[in-house]
TISE-900249 format. One record per residue (C-alpha): residue number from 1; y, z, x; chain; residue in three letters. Coordinates in steps of 0.02 Angstrom, whole numbers. Each point is the difference from the previous one (the first is absolute). Layout:
<nodes>
{node NUM,{Y,Z,X},A,ALA}
...
</nodes>
This chain:
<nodes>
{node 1,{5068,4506,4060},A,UNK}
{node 2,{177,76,-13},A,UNK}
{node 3,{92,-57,-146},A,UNK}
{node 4,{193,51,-9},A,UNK}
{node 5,{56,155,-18},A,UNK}
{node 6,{63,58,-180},A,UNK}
{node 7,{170,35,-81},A,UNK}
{node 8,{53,152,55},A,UNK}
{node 9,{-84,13,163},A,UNK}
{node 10,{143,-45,88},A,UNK}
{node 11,{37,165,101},A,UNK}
{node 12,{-186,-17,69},A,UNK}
{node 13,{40,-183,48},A,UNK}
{node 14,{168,70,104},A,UNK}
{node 15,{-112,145,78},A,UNK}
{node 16,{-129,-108,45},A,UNK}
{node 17,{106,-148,78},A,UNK}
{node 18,{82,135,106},A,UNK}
{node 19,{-169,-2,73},A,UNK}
{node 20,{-54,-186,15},A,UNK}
{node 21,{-103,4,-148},A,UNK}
{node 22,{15,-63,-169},A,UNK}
{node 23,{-85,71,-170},A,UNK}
{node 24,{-78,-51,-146},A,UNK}
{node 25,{-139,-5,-115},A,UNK}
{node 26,{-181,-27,47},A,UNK}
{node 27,{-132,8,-138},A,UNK}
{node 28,{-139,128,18},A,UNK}
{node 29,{-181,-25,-19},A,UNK}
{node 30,{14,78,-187},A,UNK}
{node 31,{155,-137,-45},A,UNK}
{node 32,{123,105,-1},A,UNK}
{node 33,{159,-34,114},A,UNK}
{node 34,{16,133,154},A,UNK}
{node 35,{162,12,109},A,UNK}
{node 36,{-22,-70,169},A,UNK}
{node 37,{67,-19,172},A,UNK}
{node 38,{-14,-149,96},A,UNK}
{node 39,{63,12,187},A,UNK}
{node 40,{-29,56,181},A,UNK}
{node 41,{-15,190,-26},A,UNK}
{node 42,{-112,43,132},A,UNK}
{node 43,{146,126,71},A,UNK}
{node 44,{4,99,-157},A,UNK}
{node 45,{-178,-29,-78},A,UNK}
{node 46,{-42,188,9},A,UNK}
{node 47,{162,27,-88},A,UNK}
{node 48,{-77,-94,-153},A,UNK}
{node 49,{-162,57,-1},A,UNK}
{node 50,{60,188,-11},A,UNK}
{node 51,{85,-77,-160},A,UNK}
{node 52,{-150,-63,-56},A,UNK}
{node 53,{16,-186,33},A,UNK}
{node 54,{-187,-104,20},A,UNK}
{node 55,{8,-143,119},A,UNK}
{node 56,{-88,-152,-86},A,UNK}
{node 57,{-90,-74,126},A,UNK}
{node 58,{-20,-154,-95},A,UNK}
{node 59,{178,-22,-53},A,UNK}
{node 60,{70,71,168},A,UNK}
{node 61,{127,119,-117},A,UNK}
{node 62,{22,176,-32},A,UNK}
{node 63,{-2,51,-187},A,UNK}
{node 64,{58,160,-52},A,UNK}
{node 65,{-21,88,-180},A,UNK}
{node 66,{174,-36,-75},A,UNK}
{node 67,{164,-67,66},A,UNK}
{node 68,{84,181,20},A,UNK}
{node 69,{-144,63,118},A,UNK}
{node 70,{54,-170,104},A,UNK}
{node 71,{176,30,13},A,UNK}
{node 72,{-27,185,49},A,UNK}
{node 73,{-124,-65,124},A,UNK}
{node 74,{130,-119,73},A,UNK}
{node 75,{148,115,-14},A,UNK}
{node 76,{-92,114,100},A,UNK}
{node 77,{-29,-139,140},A,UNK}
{node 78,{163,-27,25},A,UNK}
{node 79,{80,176,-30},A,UNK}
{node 80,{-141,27,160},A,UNK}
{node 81,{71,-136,91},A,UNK}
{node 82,{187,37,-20},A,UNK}
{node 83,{-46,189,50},A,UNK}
{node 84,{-66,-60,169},A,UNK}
{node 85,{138,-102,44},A,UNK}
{node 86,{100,44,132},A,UNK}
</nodes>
């Protein structure tokens, strides 16, 4: 379940809707809350694996560790994207 993203996450929200996703919380197994991704990544799913995001096959998300390992991850998608522009 993805519960709404916290104060302060606000530059991962921006990154993220760049991308046609959206962020927030998602609980983990343990109870405590876990940053998430909820979208249509398939394009750039290697992308946030090599950052270490899991894809919850239950919750259809990818959670990452902490909120500035997901904004490098997406900053990196779309620094990738705008370098392959033509």
């Amino acid at each position: 379940m993805l519960l709404p993203p916290p104060s302060g996450s606000e530059r991962a929200q921006a990154l993220a809707a760049k991308l046609g996703c959206a962020v927030g919380h998602c609980p983990s197994p343990s109870g405590h809350l876990q940053p998430a991704l909820l979208g249509s990544p398939t394009s750039f799913a290697a992308t946030l694996a090599e950052f270490g995001a899991r894809f919850d096959d239950q919750e259809k998300l990818y959670l990452f560790a902490n909120w500035p390992t997901m904004e490098a991850a997406l900053q990196h998608v779309i620094d990738q994207r705008r370098a392959a522009a033509p």
